[in-house]
DSSP file (Angstrom, degrees, kcal/mol; ACC not computed):
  #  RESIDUE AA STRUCTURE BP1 BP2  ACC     N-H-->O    O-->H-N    N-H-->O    O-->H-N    TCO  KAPPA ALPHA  PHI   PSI    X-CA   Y-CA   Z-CA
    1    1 A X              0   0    0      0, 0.0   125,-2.1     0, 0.0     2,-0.5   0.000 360.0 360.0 360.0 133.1    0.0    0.0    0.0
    2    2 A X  E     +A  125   0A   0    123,-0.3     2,-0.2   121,-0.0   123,-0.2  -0.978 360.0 162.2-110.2 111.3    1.0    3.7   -0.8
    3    3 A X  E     -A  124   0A   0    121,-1.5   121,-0.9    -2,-0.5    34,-0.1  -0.657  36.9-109.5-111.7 173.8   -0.2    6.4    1.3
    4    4 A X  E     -A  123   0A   0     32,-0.4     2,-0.3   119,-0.2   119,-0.2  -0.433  37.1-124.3 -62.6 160.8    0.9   10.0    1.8
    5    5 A X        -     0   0    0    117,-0.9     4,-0.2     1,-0.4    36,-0.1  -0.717  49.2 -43.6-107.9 179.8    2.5   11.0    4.9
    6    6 A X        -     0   0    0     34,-1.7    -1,-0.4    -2,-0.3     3,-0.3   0.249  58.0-115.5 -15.6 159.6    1.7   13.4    7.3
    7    7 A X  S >  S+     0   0    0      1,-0.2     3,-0.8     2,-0.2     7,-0.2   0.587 109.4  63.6 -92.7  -4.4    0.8   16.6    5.9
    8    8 A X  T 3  S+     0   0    0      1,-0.2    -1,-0.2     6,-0.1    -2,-0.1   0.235 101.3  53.3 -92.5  12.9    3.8   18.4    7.3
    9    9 A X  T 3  S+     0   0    0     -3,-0.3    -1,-0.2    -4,-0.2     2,-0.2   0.192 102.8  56.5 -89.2  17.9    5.7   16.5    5.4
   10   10 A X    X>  +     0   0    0     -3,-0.8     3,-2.2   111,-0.2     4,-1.7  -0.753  59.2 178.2-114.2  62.6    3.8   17.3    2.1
   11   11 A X  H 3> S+     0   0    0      1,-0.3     4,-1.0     3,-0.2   110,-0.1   0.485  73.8  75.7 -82.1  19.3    4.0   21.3    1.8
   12   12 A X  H 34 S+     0   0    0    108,-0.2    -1,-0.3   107,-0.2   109,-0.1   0.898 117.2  11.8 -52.7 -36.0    2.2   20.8   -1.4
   13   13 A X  H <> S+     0   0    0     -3,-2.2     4,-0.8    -6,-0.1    -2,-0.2   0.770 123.1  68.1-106.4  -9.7   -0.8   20.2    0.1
   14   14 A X  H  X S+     0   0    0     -4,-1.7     4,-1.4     2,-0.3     5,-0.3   0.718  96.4  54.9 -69.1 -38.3    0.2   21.3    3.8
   15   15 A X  H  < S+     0   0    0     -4,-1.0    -1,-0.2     1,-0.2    -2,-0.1   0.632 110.4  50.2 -95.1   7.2    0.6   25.2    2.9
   16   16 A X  H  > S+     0   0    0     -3,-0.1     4,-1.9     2,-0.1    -2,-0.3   0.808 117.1  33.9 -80.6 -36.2   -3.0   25.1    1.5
   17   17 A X  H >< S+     0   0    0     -4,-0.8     3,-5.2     1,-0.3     5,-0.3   0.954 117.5  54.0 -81.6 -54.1   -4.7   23.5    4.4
   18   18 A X  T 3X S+     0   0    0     -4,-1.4     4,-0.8     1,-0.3    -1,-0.3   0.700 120.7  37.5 -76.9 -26.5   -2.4   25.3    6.8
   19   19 A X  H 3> S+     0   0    0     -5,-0.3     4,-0.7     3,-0.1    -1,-0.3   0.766 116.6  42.4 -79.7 -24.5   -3.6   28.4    4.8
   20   20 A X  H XX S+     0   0    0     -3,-5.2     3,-2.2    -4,-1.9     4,-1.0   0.609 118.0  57.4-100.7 -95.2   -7.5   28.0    3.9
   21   21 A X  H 34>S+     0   0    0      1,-0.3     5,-3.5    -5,-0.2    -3,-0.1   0.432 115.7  32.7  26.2 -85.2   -7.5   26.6    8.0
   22   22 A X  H ><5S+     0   0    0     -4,-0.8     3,-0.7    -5,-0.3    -1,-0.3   0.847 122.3  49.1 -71.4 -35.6   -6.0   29.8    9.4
   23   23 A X  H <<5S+     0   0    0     -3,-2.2    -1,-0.2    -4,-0.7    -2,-0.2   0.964 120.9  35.2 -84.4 -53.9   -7.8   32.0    6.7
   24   24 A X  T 3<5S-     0   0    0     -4,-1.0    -1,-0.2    -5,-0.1    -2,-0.2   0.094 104.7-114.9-104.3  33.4  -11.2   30.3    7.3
   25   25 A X  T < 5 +     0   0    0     -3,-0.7     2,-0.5    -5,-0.3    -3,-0.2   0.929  63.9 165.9  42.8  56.0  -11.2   29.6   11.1
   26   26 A X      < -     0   0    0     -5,-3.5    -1,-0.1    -6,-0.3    -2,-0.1  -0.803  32.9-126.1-104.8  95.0  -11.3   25.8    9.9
   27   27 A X        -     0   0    0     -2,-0.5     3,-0.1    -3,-0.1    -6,-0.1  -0.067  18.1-117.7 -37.6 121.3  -10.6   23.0   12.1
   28   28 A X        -     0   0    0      1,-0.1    -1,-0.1   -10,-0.0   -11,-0.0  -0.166  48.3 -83.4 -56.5 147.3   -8.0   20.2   11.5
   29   29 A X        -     0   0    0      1,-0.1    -1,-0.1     4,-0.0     3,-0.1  -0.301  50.0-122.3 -29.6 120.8   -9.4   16.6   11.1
   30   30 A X    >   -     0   0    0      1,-0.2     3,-2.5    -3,-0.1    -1,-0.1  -0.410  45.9 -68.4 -72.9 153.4   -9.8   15.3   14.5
   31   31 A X  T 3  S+     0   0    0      1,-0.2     2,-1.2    -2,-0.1    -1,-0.2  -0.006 121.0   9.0 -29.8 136.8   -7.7   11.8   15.4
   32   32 A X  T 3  S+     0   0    0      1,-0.2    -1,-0.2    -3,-0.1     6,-0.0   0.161  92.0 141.6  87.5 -26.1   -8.6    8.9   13.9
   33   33 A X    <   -     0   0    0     -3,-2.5     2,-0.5    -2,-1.2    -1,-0.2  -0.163  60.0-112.1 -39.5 152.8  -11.1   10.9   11.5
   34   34 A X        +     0   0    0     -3,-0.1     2,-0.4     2,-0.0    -1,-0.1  -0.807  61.8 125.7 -88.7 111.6  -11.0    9.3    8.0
   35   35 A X  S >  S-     0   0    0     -2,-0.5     3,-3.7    -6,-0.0     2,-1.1  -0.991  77.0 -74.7-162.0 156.3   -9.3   11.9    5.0
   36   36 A X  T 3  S+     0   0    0     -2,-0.4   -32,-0.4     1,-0.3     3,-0.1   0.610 129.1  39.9 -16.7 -24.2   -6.5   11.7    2.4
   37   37 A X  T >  S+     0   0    0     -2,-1.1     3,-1.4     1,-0.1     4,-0.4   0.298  81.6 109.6-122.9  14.0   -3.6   12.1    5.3
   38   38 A X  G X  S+     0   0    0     -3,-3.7     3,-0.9     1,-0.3    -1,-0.1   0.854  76.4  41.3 -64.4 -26.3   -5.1   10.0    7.7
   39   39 A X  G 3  S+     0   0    0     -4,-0.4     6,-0.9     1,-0.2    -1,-0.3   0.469  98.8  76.9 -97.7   3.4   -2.7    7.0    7.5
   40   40 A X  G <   +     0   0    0     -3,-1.4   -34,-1.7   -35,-0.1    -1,-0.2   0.534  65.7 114.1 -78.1 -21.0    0.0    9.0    7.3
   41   41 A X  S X  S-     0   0    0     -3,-0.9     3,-0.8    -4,-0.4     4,-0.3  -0.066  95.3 -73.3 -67.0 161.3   -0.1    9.8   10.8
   42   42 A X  T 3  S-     0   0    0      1,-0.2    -1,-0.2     2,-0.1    -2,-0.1  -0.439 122.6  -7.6 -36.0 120.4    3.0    8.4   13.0
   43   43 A X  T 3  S+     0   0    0     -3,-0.1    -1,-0.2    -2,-0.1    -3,-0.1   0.436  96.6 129.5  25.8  33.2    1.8    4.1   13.0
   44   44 A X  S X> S+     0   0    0     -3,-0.8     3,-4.4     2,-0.1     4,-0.8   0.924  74.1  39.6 -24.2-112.7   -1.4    4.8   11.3
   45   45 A X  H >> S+     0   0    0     -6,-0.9     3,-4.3     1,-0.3     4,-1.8   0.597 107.9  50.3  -7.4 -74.2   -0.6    2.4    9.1
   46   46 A X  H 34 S+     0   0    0      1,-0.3    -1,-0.3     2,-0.2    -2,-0.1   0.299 105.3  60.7 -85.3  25.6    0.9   -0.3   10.6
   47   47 A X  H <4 S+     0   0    0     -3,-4.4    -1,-0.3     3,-0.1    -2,-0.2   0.340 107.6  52.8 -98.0   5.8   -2.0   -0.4   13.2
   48   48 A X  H << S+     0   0    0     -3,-4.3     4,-0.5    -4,-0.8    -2,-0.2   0.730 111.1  41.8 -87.0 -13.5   -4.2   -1.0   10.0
   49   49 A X  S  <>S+     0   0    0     -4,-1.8     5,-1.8    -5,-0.3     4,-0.4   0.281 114.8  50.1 -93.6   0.9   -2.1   -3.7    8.9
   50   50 A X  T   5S+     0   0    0     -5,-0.2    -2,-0.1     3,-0.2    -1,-0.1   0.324 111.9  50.4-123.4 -23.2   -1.9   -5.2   12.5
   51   51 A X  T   5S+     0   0    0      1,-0.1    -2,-0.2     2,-0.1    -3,-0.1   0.819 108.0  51.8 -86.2 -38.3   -5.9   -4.8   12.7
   52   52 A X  T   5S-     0   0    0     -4,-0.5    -2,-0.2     0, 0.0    -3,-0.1   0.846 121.1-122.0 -83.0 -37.6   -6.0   -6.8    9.1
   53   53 A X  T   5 +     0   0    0     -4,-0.4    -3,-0.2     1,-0.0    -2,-0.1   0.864  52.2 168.4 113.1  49.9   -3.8   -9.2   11.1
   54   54 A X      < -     0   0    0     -5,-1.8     2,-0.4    76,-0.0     3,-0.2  -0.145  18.9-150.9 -50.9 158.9   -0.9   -9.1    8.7
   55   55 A X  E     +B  129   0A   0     74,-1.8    74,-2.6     1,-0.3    -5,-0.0  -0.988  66.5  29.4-153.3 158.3    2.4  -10.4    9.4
   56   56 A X  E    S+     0   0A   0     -2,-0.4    -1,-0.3    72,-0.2     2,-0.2   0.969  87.2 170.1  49.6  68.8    6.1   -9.7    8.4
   57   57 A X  E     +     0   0A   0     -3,-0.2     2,-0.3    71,-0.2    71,-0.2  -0.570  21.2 158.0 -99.9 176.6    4.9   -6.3    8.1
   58   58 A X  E     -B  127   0A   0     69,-1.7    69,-2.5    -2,-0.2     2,-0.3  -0.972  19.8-159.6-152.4-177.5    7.0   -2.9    7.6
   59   59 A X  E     -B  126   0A   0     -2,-0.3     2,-0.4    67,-0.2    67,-0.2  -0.937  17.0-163.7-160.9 141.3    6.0    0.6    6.1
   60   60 A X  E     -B  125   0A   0     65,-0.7    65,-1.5    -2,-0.3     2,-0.2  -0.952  21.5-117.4-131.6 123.4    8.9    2.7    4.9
   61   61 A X  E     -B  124   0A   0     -2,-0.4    63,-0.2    63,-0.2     2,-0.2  -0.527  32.3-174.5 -90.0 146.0    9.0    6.3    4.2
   62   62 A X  E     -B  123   0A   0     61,-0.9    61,-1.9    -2,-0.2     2,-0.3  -0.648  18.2-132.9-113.1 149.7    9.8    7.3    0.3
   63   63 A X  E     -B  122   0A   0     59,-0.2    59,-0.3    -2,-0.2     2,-0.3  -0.915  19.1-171.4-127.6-155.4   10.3   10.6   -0.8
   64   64 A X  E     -B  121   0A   0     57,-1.0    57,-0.9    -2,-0.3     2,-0.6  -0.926  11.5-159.2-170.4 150.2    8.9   12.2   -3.8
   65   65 A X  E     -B  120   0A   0     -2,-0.3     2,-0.7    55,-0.2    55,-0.3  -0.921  11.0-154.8-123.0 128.9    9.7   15.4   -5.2
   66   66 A X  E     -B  119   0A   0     -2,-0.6    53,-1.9    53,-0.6     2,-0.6  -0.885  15.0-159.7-130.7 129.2    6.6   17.0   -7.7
   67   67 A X  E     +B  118   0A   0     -2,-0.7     2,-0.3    51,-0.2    51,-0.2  -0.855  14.6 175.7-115.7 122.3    8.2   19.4  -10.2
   68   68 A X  E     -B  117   0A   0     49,-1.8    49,-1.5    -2,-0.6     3,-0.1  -0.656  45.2-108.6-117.9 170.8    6.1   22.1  -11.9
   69   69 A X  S    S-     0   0    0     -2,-0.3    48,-0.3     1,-0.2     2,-0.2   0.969  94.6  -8.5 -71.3 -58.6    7.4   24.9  -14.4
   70   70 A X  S  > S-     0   0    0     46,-0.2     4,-1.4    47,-0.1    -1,-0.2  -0.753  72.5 -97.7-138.6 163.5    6.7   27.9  -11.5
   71   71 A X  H  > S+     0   0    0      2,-0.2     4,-1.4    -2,-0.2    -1,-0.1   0.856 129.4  55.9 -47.1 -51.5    5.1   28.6   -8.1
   72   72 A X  H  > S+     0   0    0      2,-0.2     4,-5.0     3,-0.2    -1,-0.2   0.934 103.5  48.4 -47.2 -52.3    2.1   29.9  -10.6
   73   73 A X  H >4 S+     0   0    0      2,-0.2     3,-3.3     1,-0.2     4,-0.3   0.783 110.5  56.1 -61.5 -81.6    1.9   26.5  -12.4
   74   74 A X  H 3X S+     0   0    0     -4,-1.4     4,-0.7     1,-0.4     3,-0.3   0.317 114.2  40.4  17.1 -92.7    1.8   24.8   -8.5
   75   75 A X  H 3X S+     0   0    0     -4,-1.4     4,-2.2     1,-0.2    -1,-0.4   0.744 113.2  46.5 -44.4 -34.3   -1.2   27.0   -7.8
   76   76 A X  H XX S+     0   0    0     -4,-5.0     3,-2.5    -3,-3.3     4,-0.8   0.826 116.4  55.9 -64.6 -66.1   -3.4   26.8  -11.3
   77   77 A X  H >4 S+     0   0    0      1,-0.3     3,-2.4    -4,-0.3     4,-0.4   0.696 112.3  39.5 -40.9 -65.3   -2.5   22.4  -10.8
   78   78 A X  H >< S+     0   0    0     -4,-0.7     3,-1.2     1,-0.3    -1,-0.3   0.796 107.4  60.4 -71.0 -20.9   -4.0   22.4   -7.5
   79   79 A X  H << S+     0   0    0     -3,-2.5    -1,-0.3    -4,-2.2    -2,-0.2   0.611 111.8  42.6 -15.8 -37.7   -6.9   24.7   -8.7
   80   80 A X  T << S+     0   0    0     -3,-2.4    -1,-0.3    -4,-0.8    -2,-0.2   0.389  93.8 118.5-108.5   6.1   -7.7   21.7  -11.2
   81   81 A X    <   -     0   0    0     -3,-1.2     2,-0.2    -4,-0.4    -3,-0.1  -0.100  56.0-148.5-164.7 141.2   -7.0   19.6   -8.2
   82   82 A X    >   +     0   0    0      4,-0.1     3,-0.9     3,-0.0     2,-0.1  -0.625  53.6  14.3-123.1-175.2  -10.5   17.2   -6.9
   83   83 A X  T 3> S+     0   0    0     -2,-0.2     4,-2.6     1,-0.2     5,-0.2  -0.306 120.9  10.5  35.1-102.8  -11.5   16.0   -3.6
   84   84 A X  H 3> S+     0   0    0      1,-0.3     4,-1.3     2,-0.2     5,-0.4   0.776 127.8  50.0 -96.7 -28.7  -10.2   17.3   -0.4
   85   85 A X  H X> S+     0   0    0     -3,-0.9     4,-3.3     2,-0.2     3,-2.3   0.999 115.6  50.2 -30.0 -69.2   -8.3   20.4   -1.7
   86   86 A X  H 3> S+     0   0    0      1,-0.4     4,-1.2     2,-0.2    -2,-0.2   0.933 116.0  46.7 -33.6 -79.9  -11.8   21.1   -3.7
   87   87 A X  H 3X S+     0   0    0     -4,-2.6     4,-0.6     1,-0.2    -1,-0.4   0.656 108.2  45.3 -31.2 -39.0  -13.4   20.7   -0.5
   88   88 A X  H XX S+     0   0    0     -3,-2.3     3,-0.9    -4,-1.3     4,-0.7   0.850 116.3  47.6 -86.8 -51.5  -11.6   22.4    1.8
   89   89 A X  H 3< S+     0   0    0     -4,-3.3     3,-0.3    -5,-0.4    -2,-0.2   0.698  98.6  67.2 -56.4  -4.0  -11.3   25.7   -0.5
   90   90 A X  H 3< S+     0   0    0     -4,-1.2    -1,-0.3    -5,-0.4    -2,-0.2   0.751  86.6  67.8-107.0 -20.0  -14.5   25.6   -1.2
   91   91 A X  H << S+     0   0    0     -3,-0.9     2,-0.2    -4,-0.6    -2,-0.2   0.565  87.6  94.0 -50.3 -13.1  -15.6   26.5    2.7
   92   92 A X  S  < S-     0   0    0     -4,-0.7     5,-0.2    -3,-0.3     2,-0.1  -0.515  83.5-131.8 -79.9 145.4  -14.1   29.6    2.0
   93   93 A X     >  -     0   0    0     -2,-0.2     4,-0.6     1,-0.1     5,-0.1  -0.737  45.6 -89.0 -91.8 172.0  -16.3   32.4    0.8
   94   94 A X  H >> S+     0   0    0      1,-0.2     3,-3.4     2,-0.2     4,-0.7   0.851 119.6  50.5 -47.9 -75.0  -14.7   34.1   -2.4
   95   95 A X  H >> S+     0   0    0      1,-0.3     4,-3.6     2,-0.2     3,-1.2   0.908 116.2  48.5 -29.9 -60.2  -12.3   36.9   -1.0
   96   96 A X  H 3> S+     0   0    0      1,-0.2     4,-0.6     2,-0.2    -1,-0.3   0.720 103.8  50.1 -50.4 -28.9  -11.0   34.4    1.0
   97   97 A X  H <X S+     0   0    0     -3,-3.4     4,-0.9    -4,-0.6    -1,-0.2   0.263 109.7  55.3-102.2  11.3  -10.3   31.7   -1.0
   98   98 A X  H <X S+     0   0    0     -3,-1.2     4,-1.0    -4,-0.7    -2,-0.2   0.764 104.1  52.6 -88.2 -40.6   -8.6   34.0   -3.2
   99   99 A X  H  X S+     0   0    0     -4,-3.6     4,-3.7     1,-0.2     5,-0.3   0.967 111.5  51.9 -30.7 -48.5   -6.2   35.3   -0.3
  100  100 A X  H >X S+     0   0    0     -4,-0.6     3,-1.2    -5,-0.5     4,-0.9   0.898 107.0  45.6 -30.4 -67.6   -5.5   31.7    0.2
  101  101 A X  H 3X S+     0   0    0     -4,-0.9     4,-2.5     1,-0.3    -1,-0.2   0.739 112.4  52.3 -74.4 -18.3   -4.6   30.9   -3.2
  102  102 A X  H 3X S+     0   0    0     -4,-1.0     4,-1.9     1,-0.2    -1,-0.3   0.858 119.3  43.2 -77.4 -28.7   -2.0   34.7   -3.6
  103  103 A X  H <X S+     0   0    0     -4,-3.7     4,-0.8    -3,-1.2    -1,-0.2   0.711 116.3  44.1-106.6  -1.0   -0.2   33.2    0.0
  104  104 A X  H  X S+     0   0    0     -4,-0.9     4,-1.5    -5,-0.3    -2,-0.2   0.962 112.6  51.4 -62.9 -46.3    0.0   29.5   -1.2
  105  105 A X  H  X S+     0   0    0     -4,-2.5     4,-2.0     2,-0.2     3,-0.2   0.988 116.2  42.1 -32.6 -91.1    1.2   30.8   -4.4
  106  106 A X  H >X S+     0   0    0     -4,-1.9     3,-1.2     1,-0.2     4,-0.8   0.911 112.8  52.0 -17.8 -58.6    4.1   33.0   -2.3
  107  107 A X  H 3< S+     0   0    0     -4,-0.8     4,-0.3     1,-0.3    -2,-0.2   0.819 105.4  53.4 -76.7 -27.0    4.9   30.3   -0.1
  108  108 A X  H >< S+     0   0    0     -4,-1.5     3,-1.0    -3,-0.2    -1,-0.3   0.942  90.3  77.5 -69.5 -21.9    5.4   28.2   -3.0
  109  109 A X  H X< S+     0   0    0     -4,-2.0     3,-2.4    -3,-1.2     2,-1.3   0.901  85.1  70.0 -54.2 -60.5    8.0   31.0   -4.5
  110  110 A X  T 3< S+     0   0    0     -4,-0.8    -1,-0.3     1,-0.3    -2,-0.1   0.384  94.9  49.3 -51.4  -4.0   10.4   29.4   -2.0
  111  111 A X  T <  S+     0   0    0     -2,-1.3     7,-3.4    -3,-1.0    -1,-0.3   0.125  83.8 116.9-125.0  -0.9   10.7   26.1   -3.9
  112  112 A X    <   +     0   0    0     -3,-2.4     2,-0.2     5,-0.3     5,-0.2  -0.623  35.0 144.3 -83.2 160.6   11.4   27.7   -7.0
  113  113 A X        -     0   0    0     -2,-0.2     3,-0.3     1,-0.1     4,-0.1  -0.749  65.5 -61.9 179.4 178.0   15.1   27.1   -8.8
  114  114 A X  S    S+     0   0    0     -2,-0.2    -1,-0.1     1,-0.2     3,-0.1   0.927 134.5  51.9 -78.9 -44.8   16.6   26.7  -12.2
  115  115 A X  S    S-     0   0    0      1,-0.3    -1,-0.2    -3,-0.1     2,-0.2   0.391 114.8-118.2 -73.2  -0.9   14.6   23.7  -12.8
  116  116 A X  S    S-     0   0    0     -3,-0.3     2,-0.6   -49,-0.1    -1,-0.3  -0.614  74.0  -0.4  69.4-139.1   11.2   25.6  -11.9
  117  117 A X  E     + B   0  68A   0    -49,-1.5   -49,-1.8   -48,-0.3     2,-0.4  -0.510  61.8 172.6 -87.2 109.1    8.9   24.4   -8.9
  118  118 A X  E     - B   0  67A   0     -7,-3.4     2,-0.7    -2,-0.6   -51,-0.2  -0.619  12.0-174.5-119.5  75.7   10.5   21.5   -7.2
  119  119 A X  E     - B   0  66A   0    -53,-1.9   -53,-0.6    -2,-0.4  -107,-0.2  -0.764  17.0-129.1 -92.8 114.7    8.3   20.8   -3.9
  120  120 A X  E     + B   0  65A   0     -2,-0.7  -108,-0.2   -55,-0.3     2,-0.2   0.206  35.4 148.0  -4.3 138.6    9.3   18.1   -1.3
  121  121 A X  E     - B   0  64A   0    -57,-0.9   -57,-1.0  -111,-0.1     2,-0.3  -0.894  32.3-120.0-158.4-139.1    7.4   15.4    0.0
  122  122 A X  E     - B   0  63A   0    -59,-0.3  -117,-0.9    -2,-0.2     2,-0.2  -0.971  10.9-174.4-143.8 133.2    6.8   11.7    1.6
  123  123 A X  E     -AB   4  62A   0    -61,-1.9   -61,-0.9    -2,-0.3     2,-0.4  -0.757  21.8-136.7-112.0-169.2    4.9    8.8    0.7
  124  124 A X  E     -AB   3  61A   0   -121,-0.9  -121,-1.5    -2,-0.2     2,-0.5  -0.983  12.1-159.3-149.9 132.3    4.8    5.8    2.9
  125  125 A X  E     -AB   2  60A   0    -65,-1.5   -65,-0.7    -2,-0.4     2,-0.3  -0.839  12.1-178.0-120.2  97.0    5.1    2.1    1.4
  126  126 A X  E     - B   0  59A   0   -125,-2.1   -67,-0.2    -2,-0.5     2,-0.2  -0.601   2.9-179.4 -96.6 139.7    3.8   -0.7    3.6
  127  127 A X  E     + B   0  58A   0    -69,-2.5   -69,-1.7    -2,-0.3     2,-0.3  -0.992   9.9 176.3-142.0 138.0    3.9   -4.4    2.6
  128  128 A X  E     -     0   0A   0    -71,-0.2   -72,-0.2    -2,-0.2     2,-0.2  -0.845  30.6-113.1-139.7 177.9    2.7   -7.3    4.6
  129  129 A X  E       B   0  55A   0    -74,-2.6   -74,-1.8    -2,-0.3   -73,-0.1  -0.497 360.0 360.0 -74.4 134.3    2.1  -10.9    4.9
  130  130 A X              0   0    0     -2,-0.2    -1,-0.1   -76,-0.2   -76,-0.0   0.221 360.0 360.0-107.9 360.0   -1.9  -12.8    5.1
């Protein structure tokens, strides 16, 4: 299985919630709730694979780099972007969720290069036994 990890180890998608959040007085996912980073968490996983009642299991974190032309290209991609981005940005009323997208956009300049937009992240690859 391949999941994401934590969202603070994803700032692609971590400086939008961490933005539309703070911008729209929005609560993070409580524990254990189910949503895209949920398995990501510190042995999330491997208590779902211990639950399934797997054996020789491991989960190892990869990481994964996602390369865009510019900070711009970042934003319009997640823009085109479905489910829980969609979702969360879309709790925002307009003005807001256009602030959002001008300080993801910023925050993304920092990850810009000679190669364009090169942002950092994690996945997590678990493999077990039945």
């Amino acid at each position: 299985m391949i999941v994401l990890a934590a969202l603070e180890k994803n700032p692609y998608h971590g400086i939008l919630h961490e933005a539309a959040r703070r911008i729209g007085n929005i609560p993070a996912p409580a524990p254990g709730e189910p949503w895209q980073y949920a398995l990501g968490e510190p042995g999330a996983l491997e208590e779902v694979y211990r639950r399934a009642d797997f054996l020789n299991m491991s989960v190892r974190a990869v990481p994964i780099q996602r390369r865009l032309p510019s900070a711009a290209a970042a934003v319009e991609n997640m823009k085109k972007g479905a489910g829980g981005t969609r979702e969360l940005m879309s709790r925002l009323n307009e003005a807001d969720r256009e602030r959002a997208w001008v300080e993801i956009a910023e925050q993304f300049k920092r990850f810009e290069g000679a190669n364009g937009c090169e942002i950092p992240g994690e996945v997590l690859i678990g493999v077990g036994t039945k």
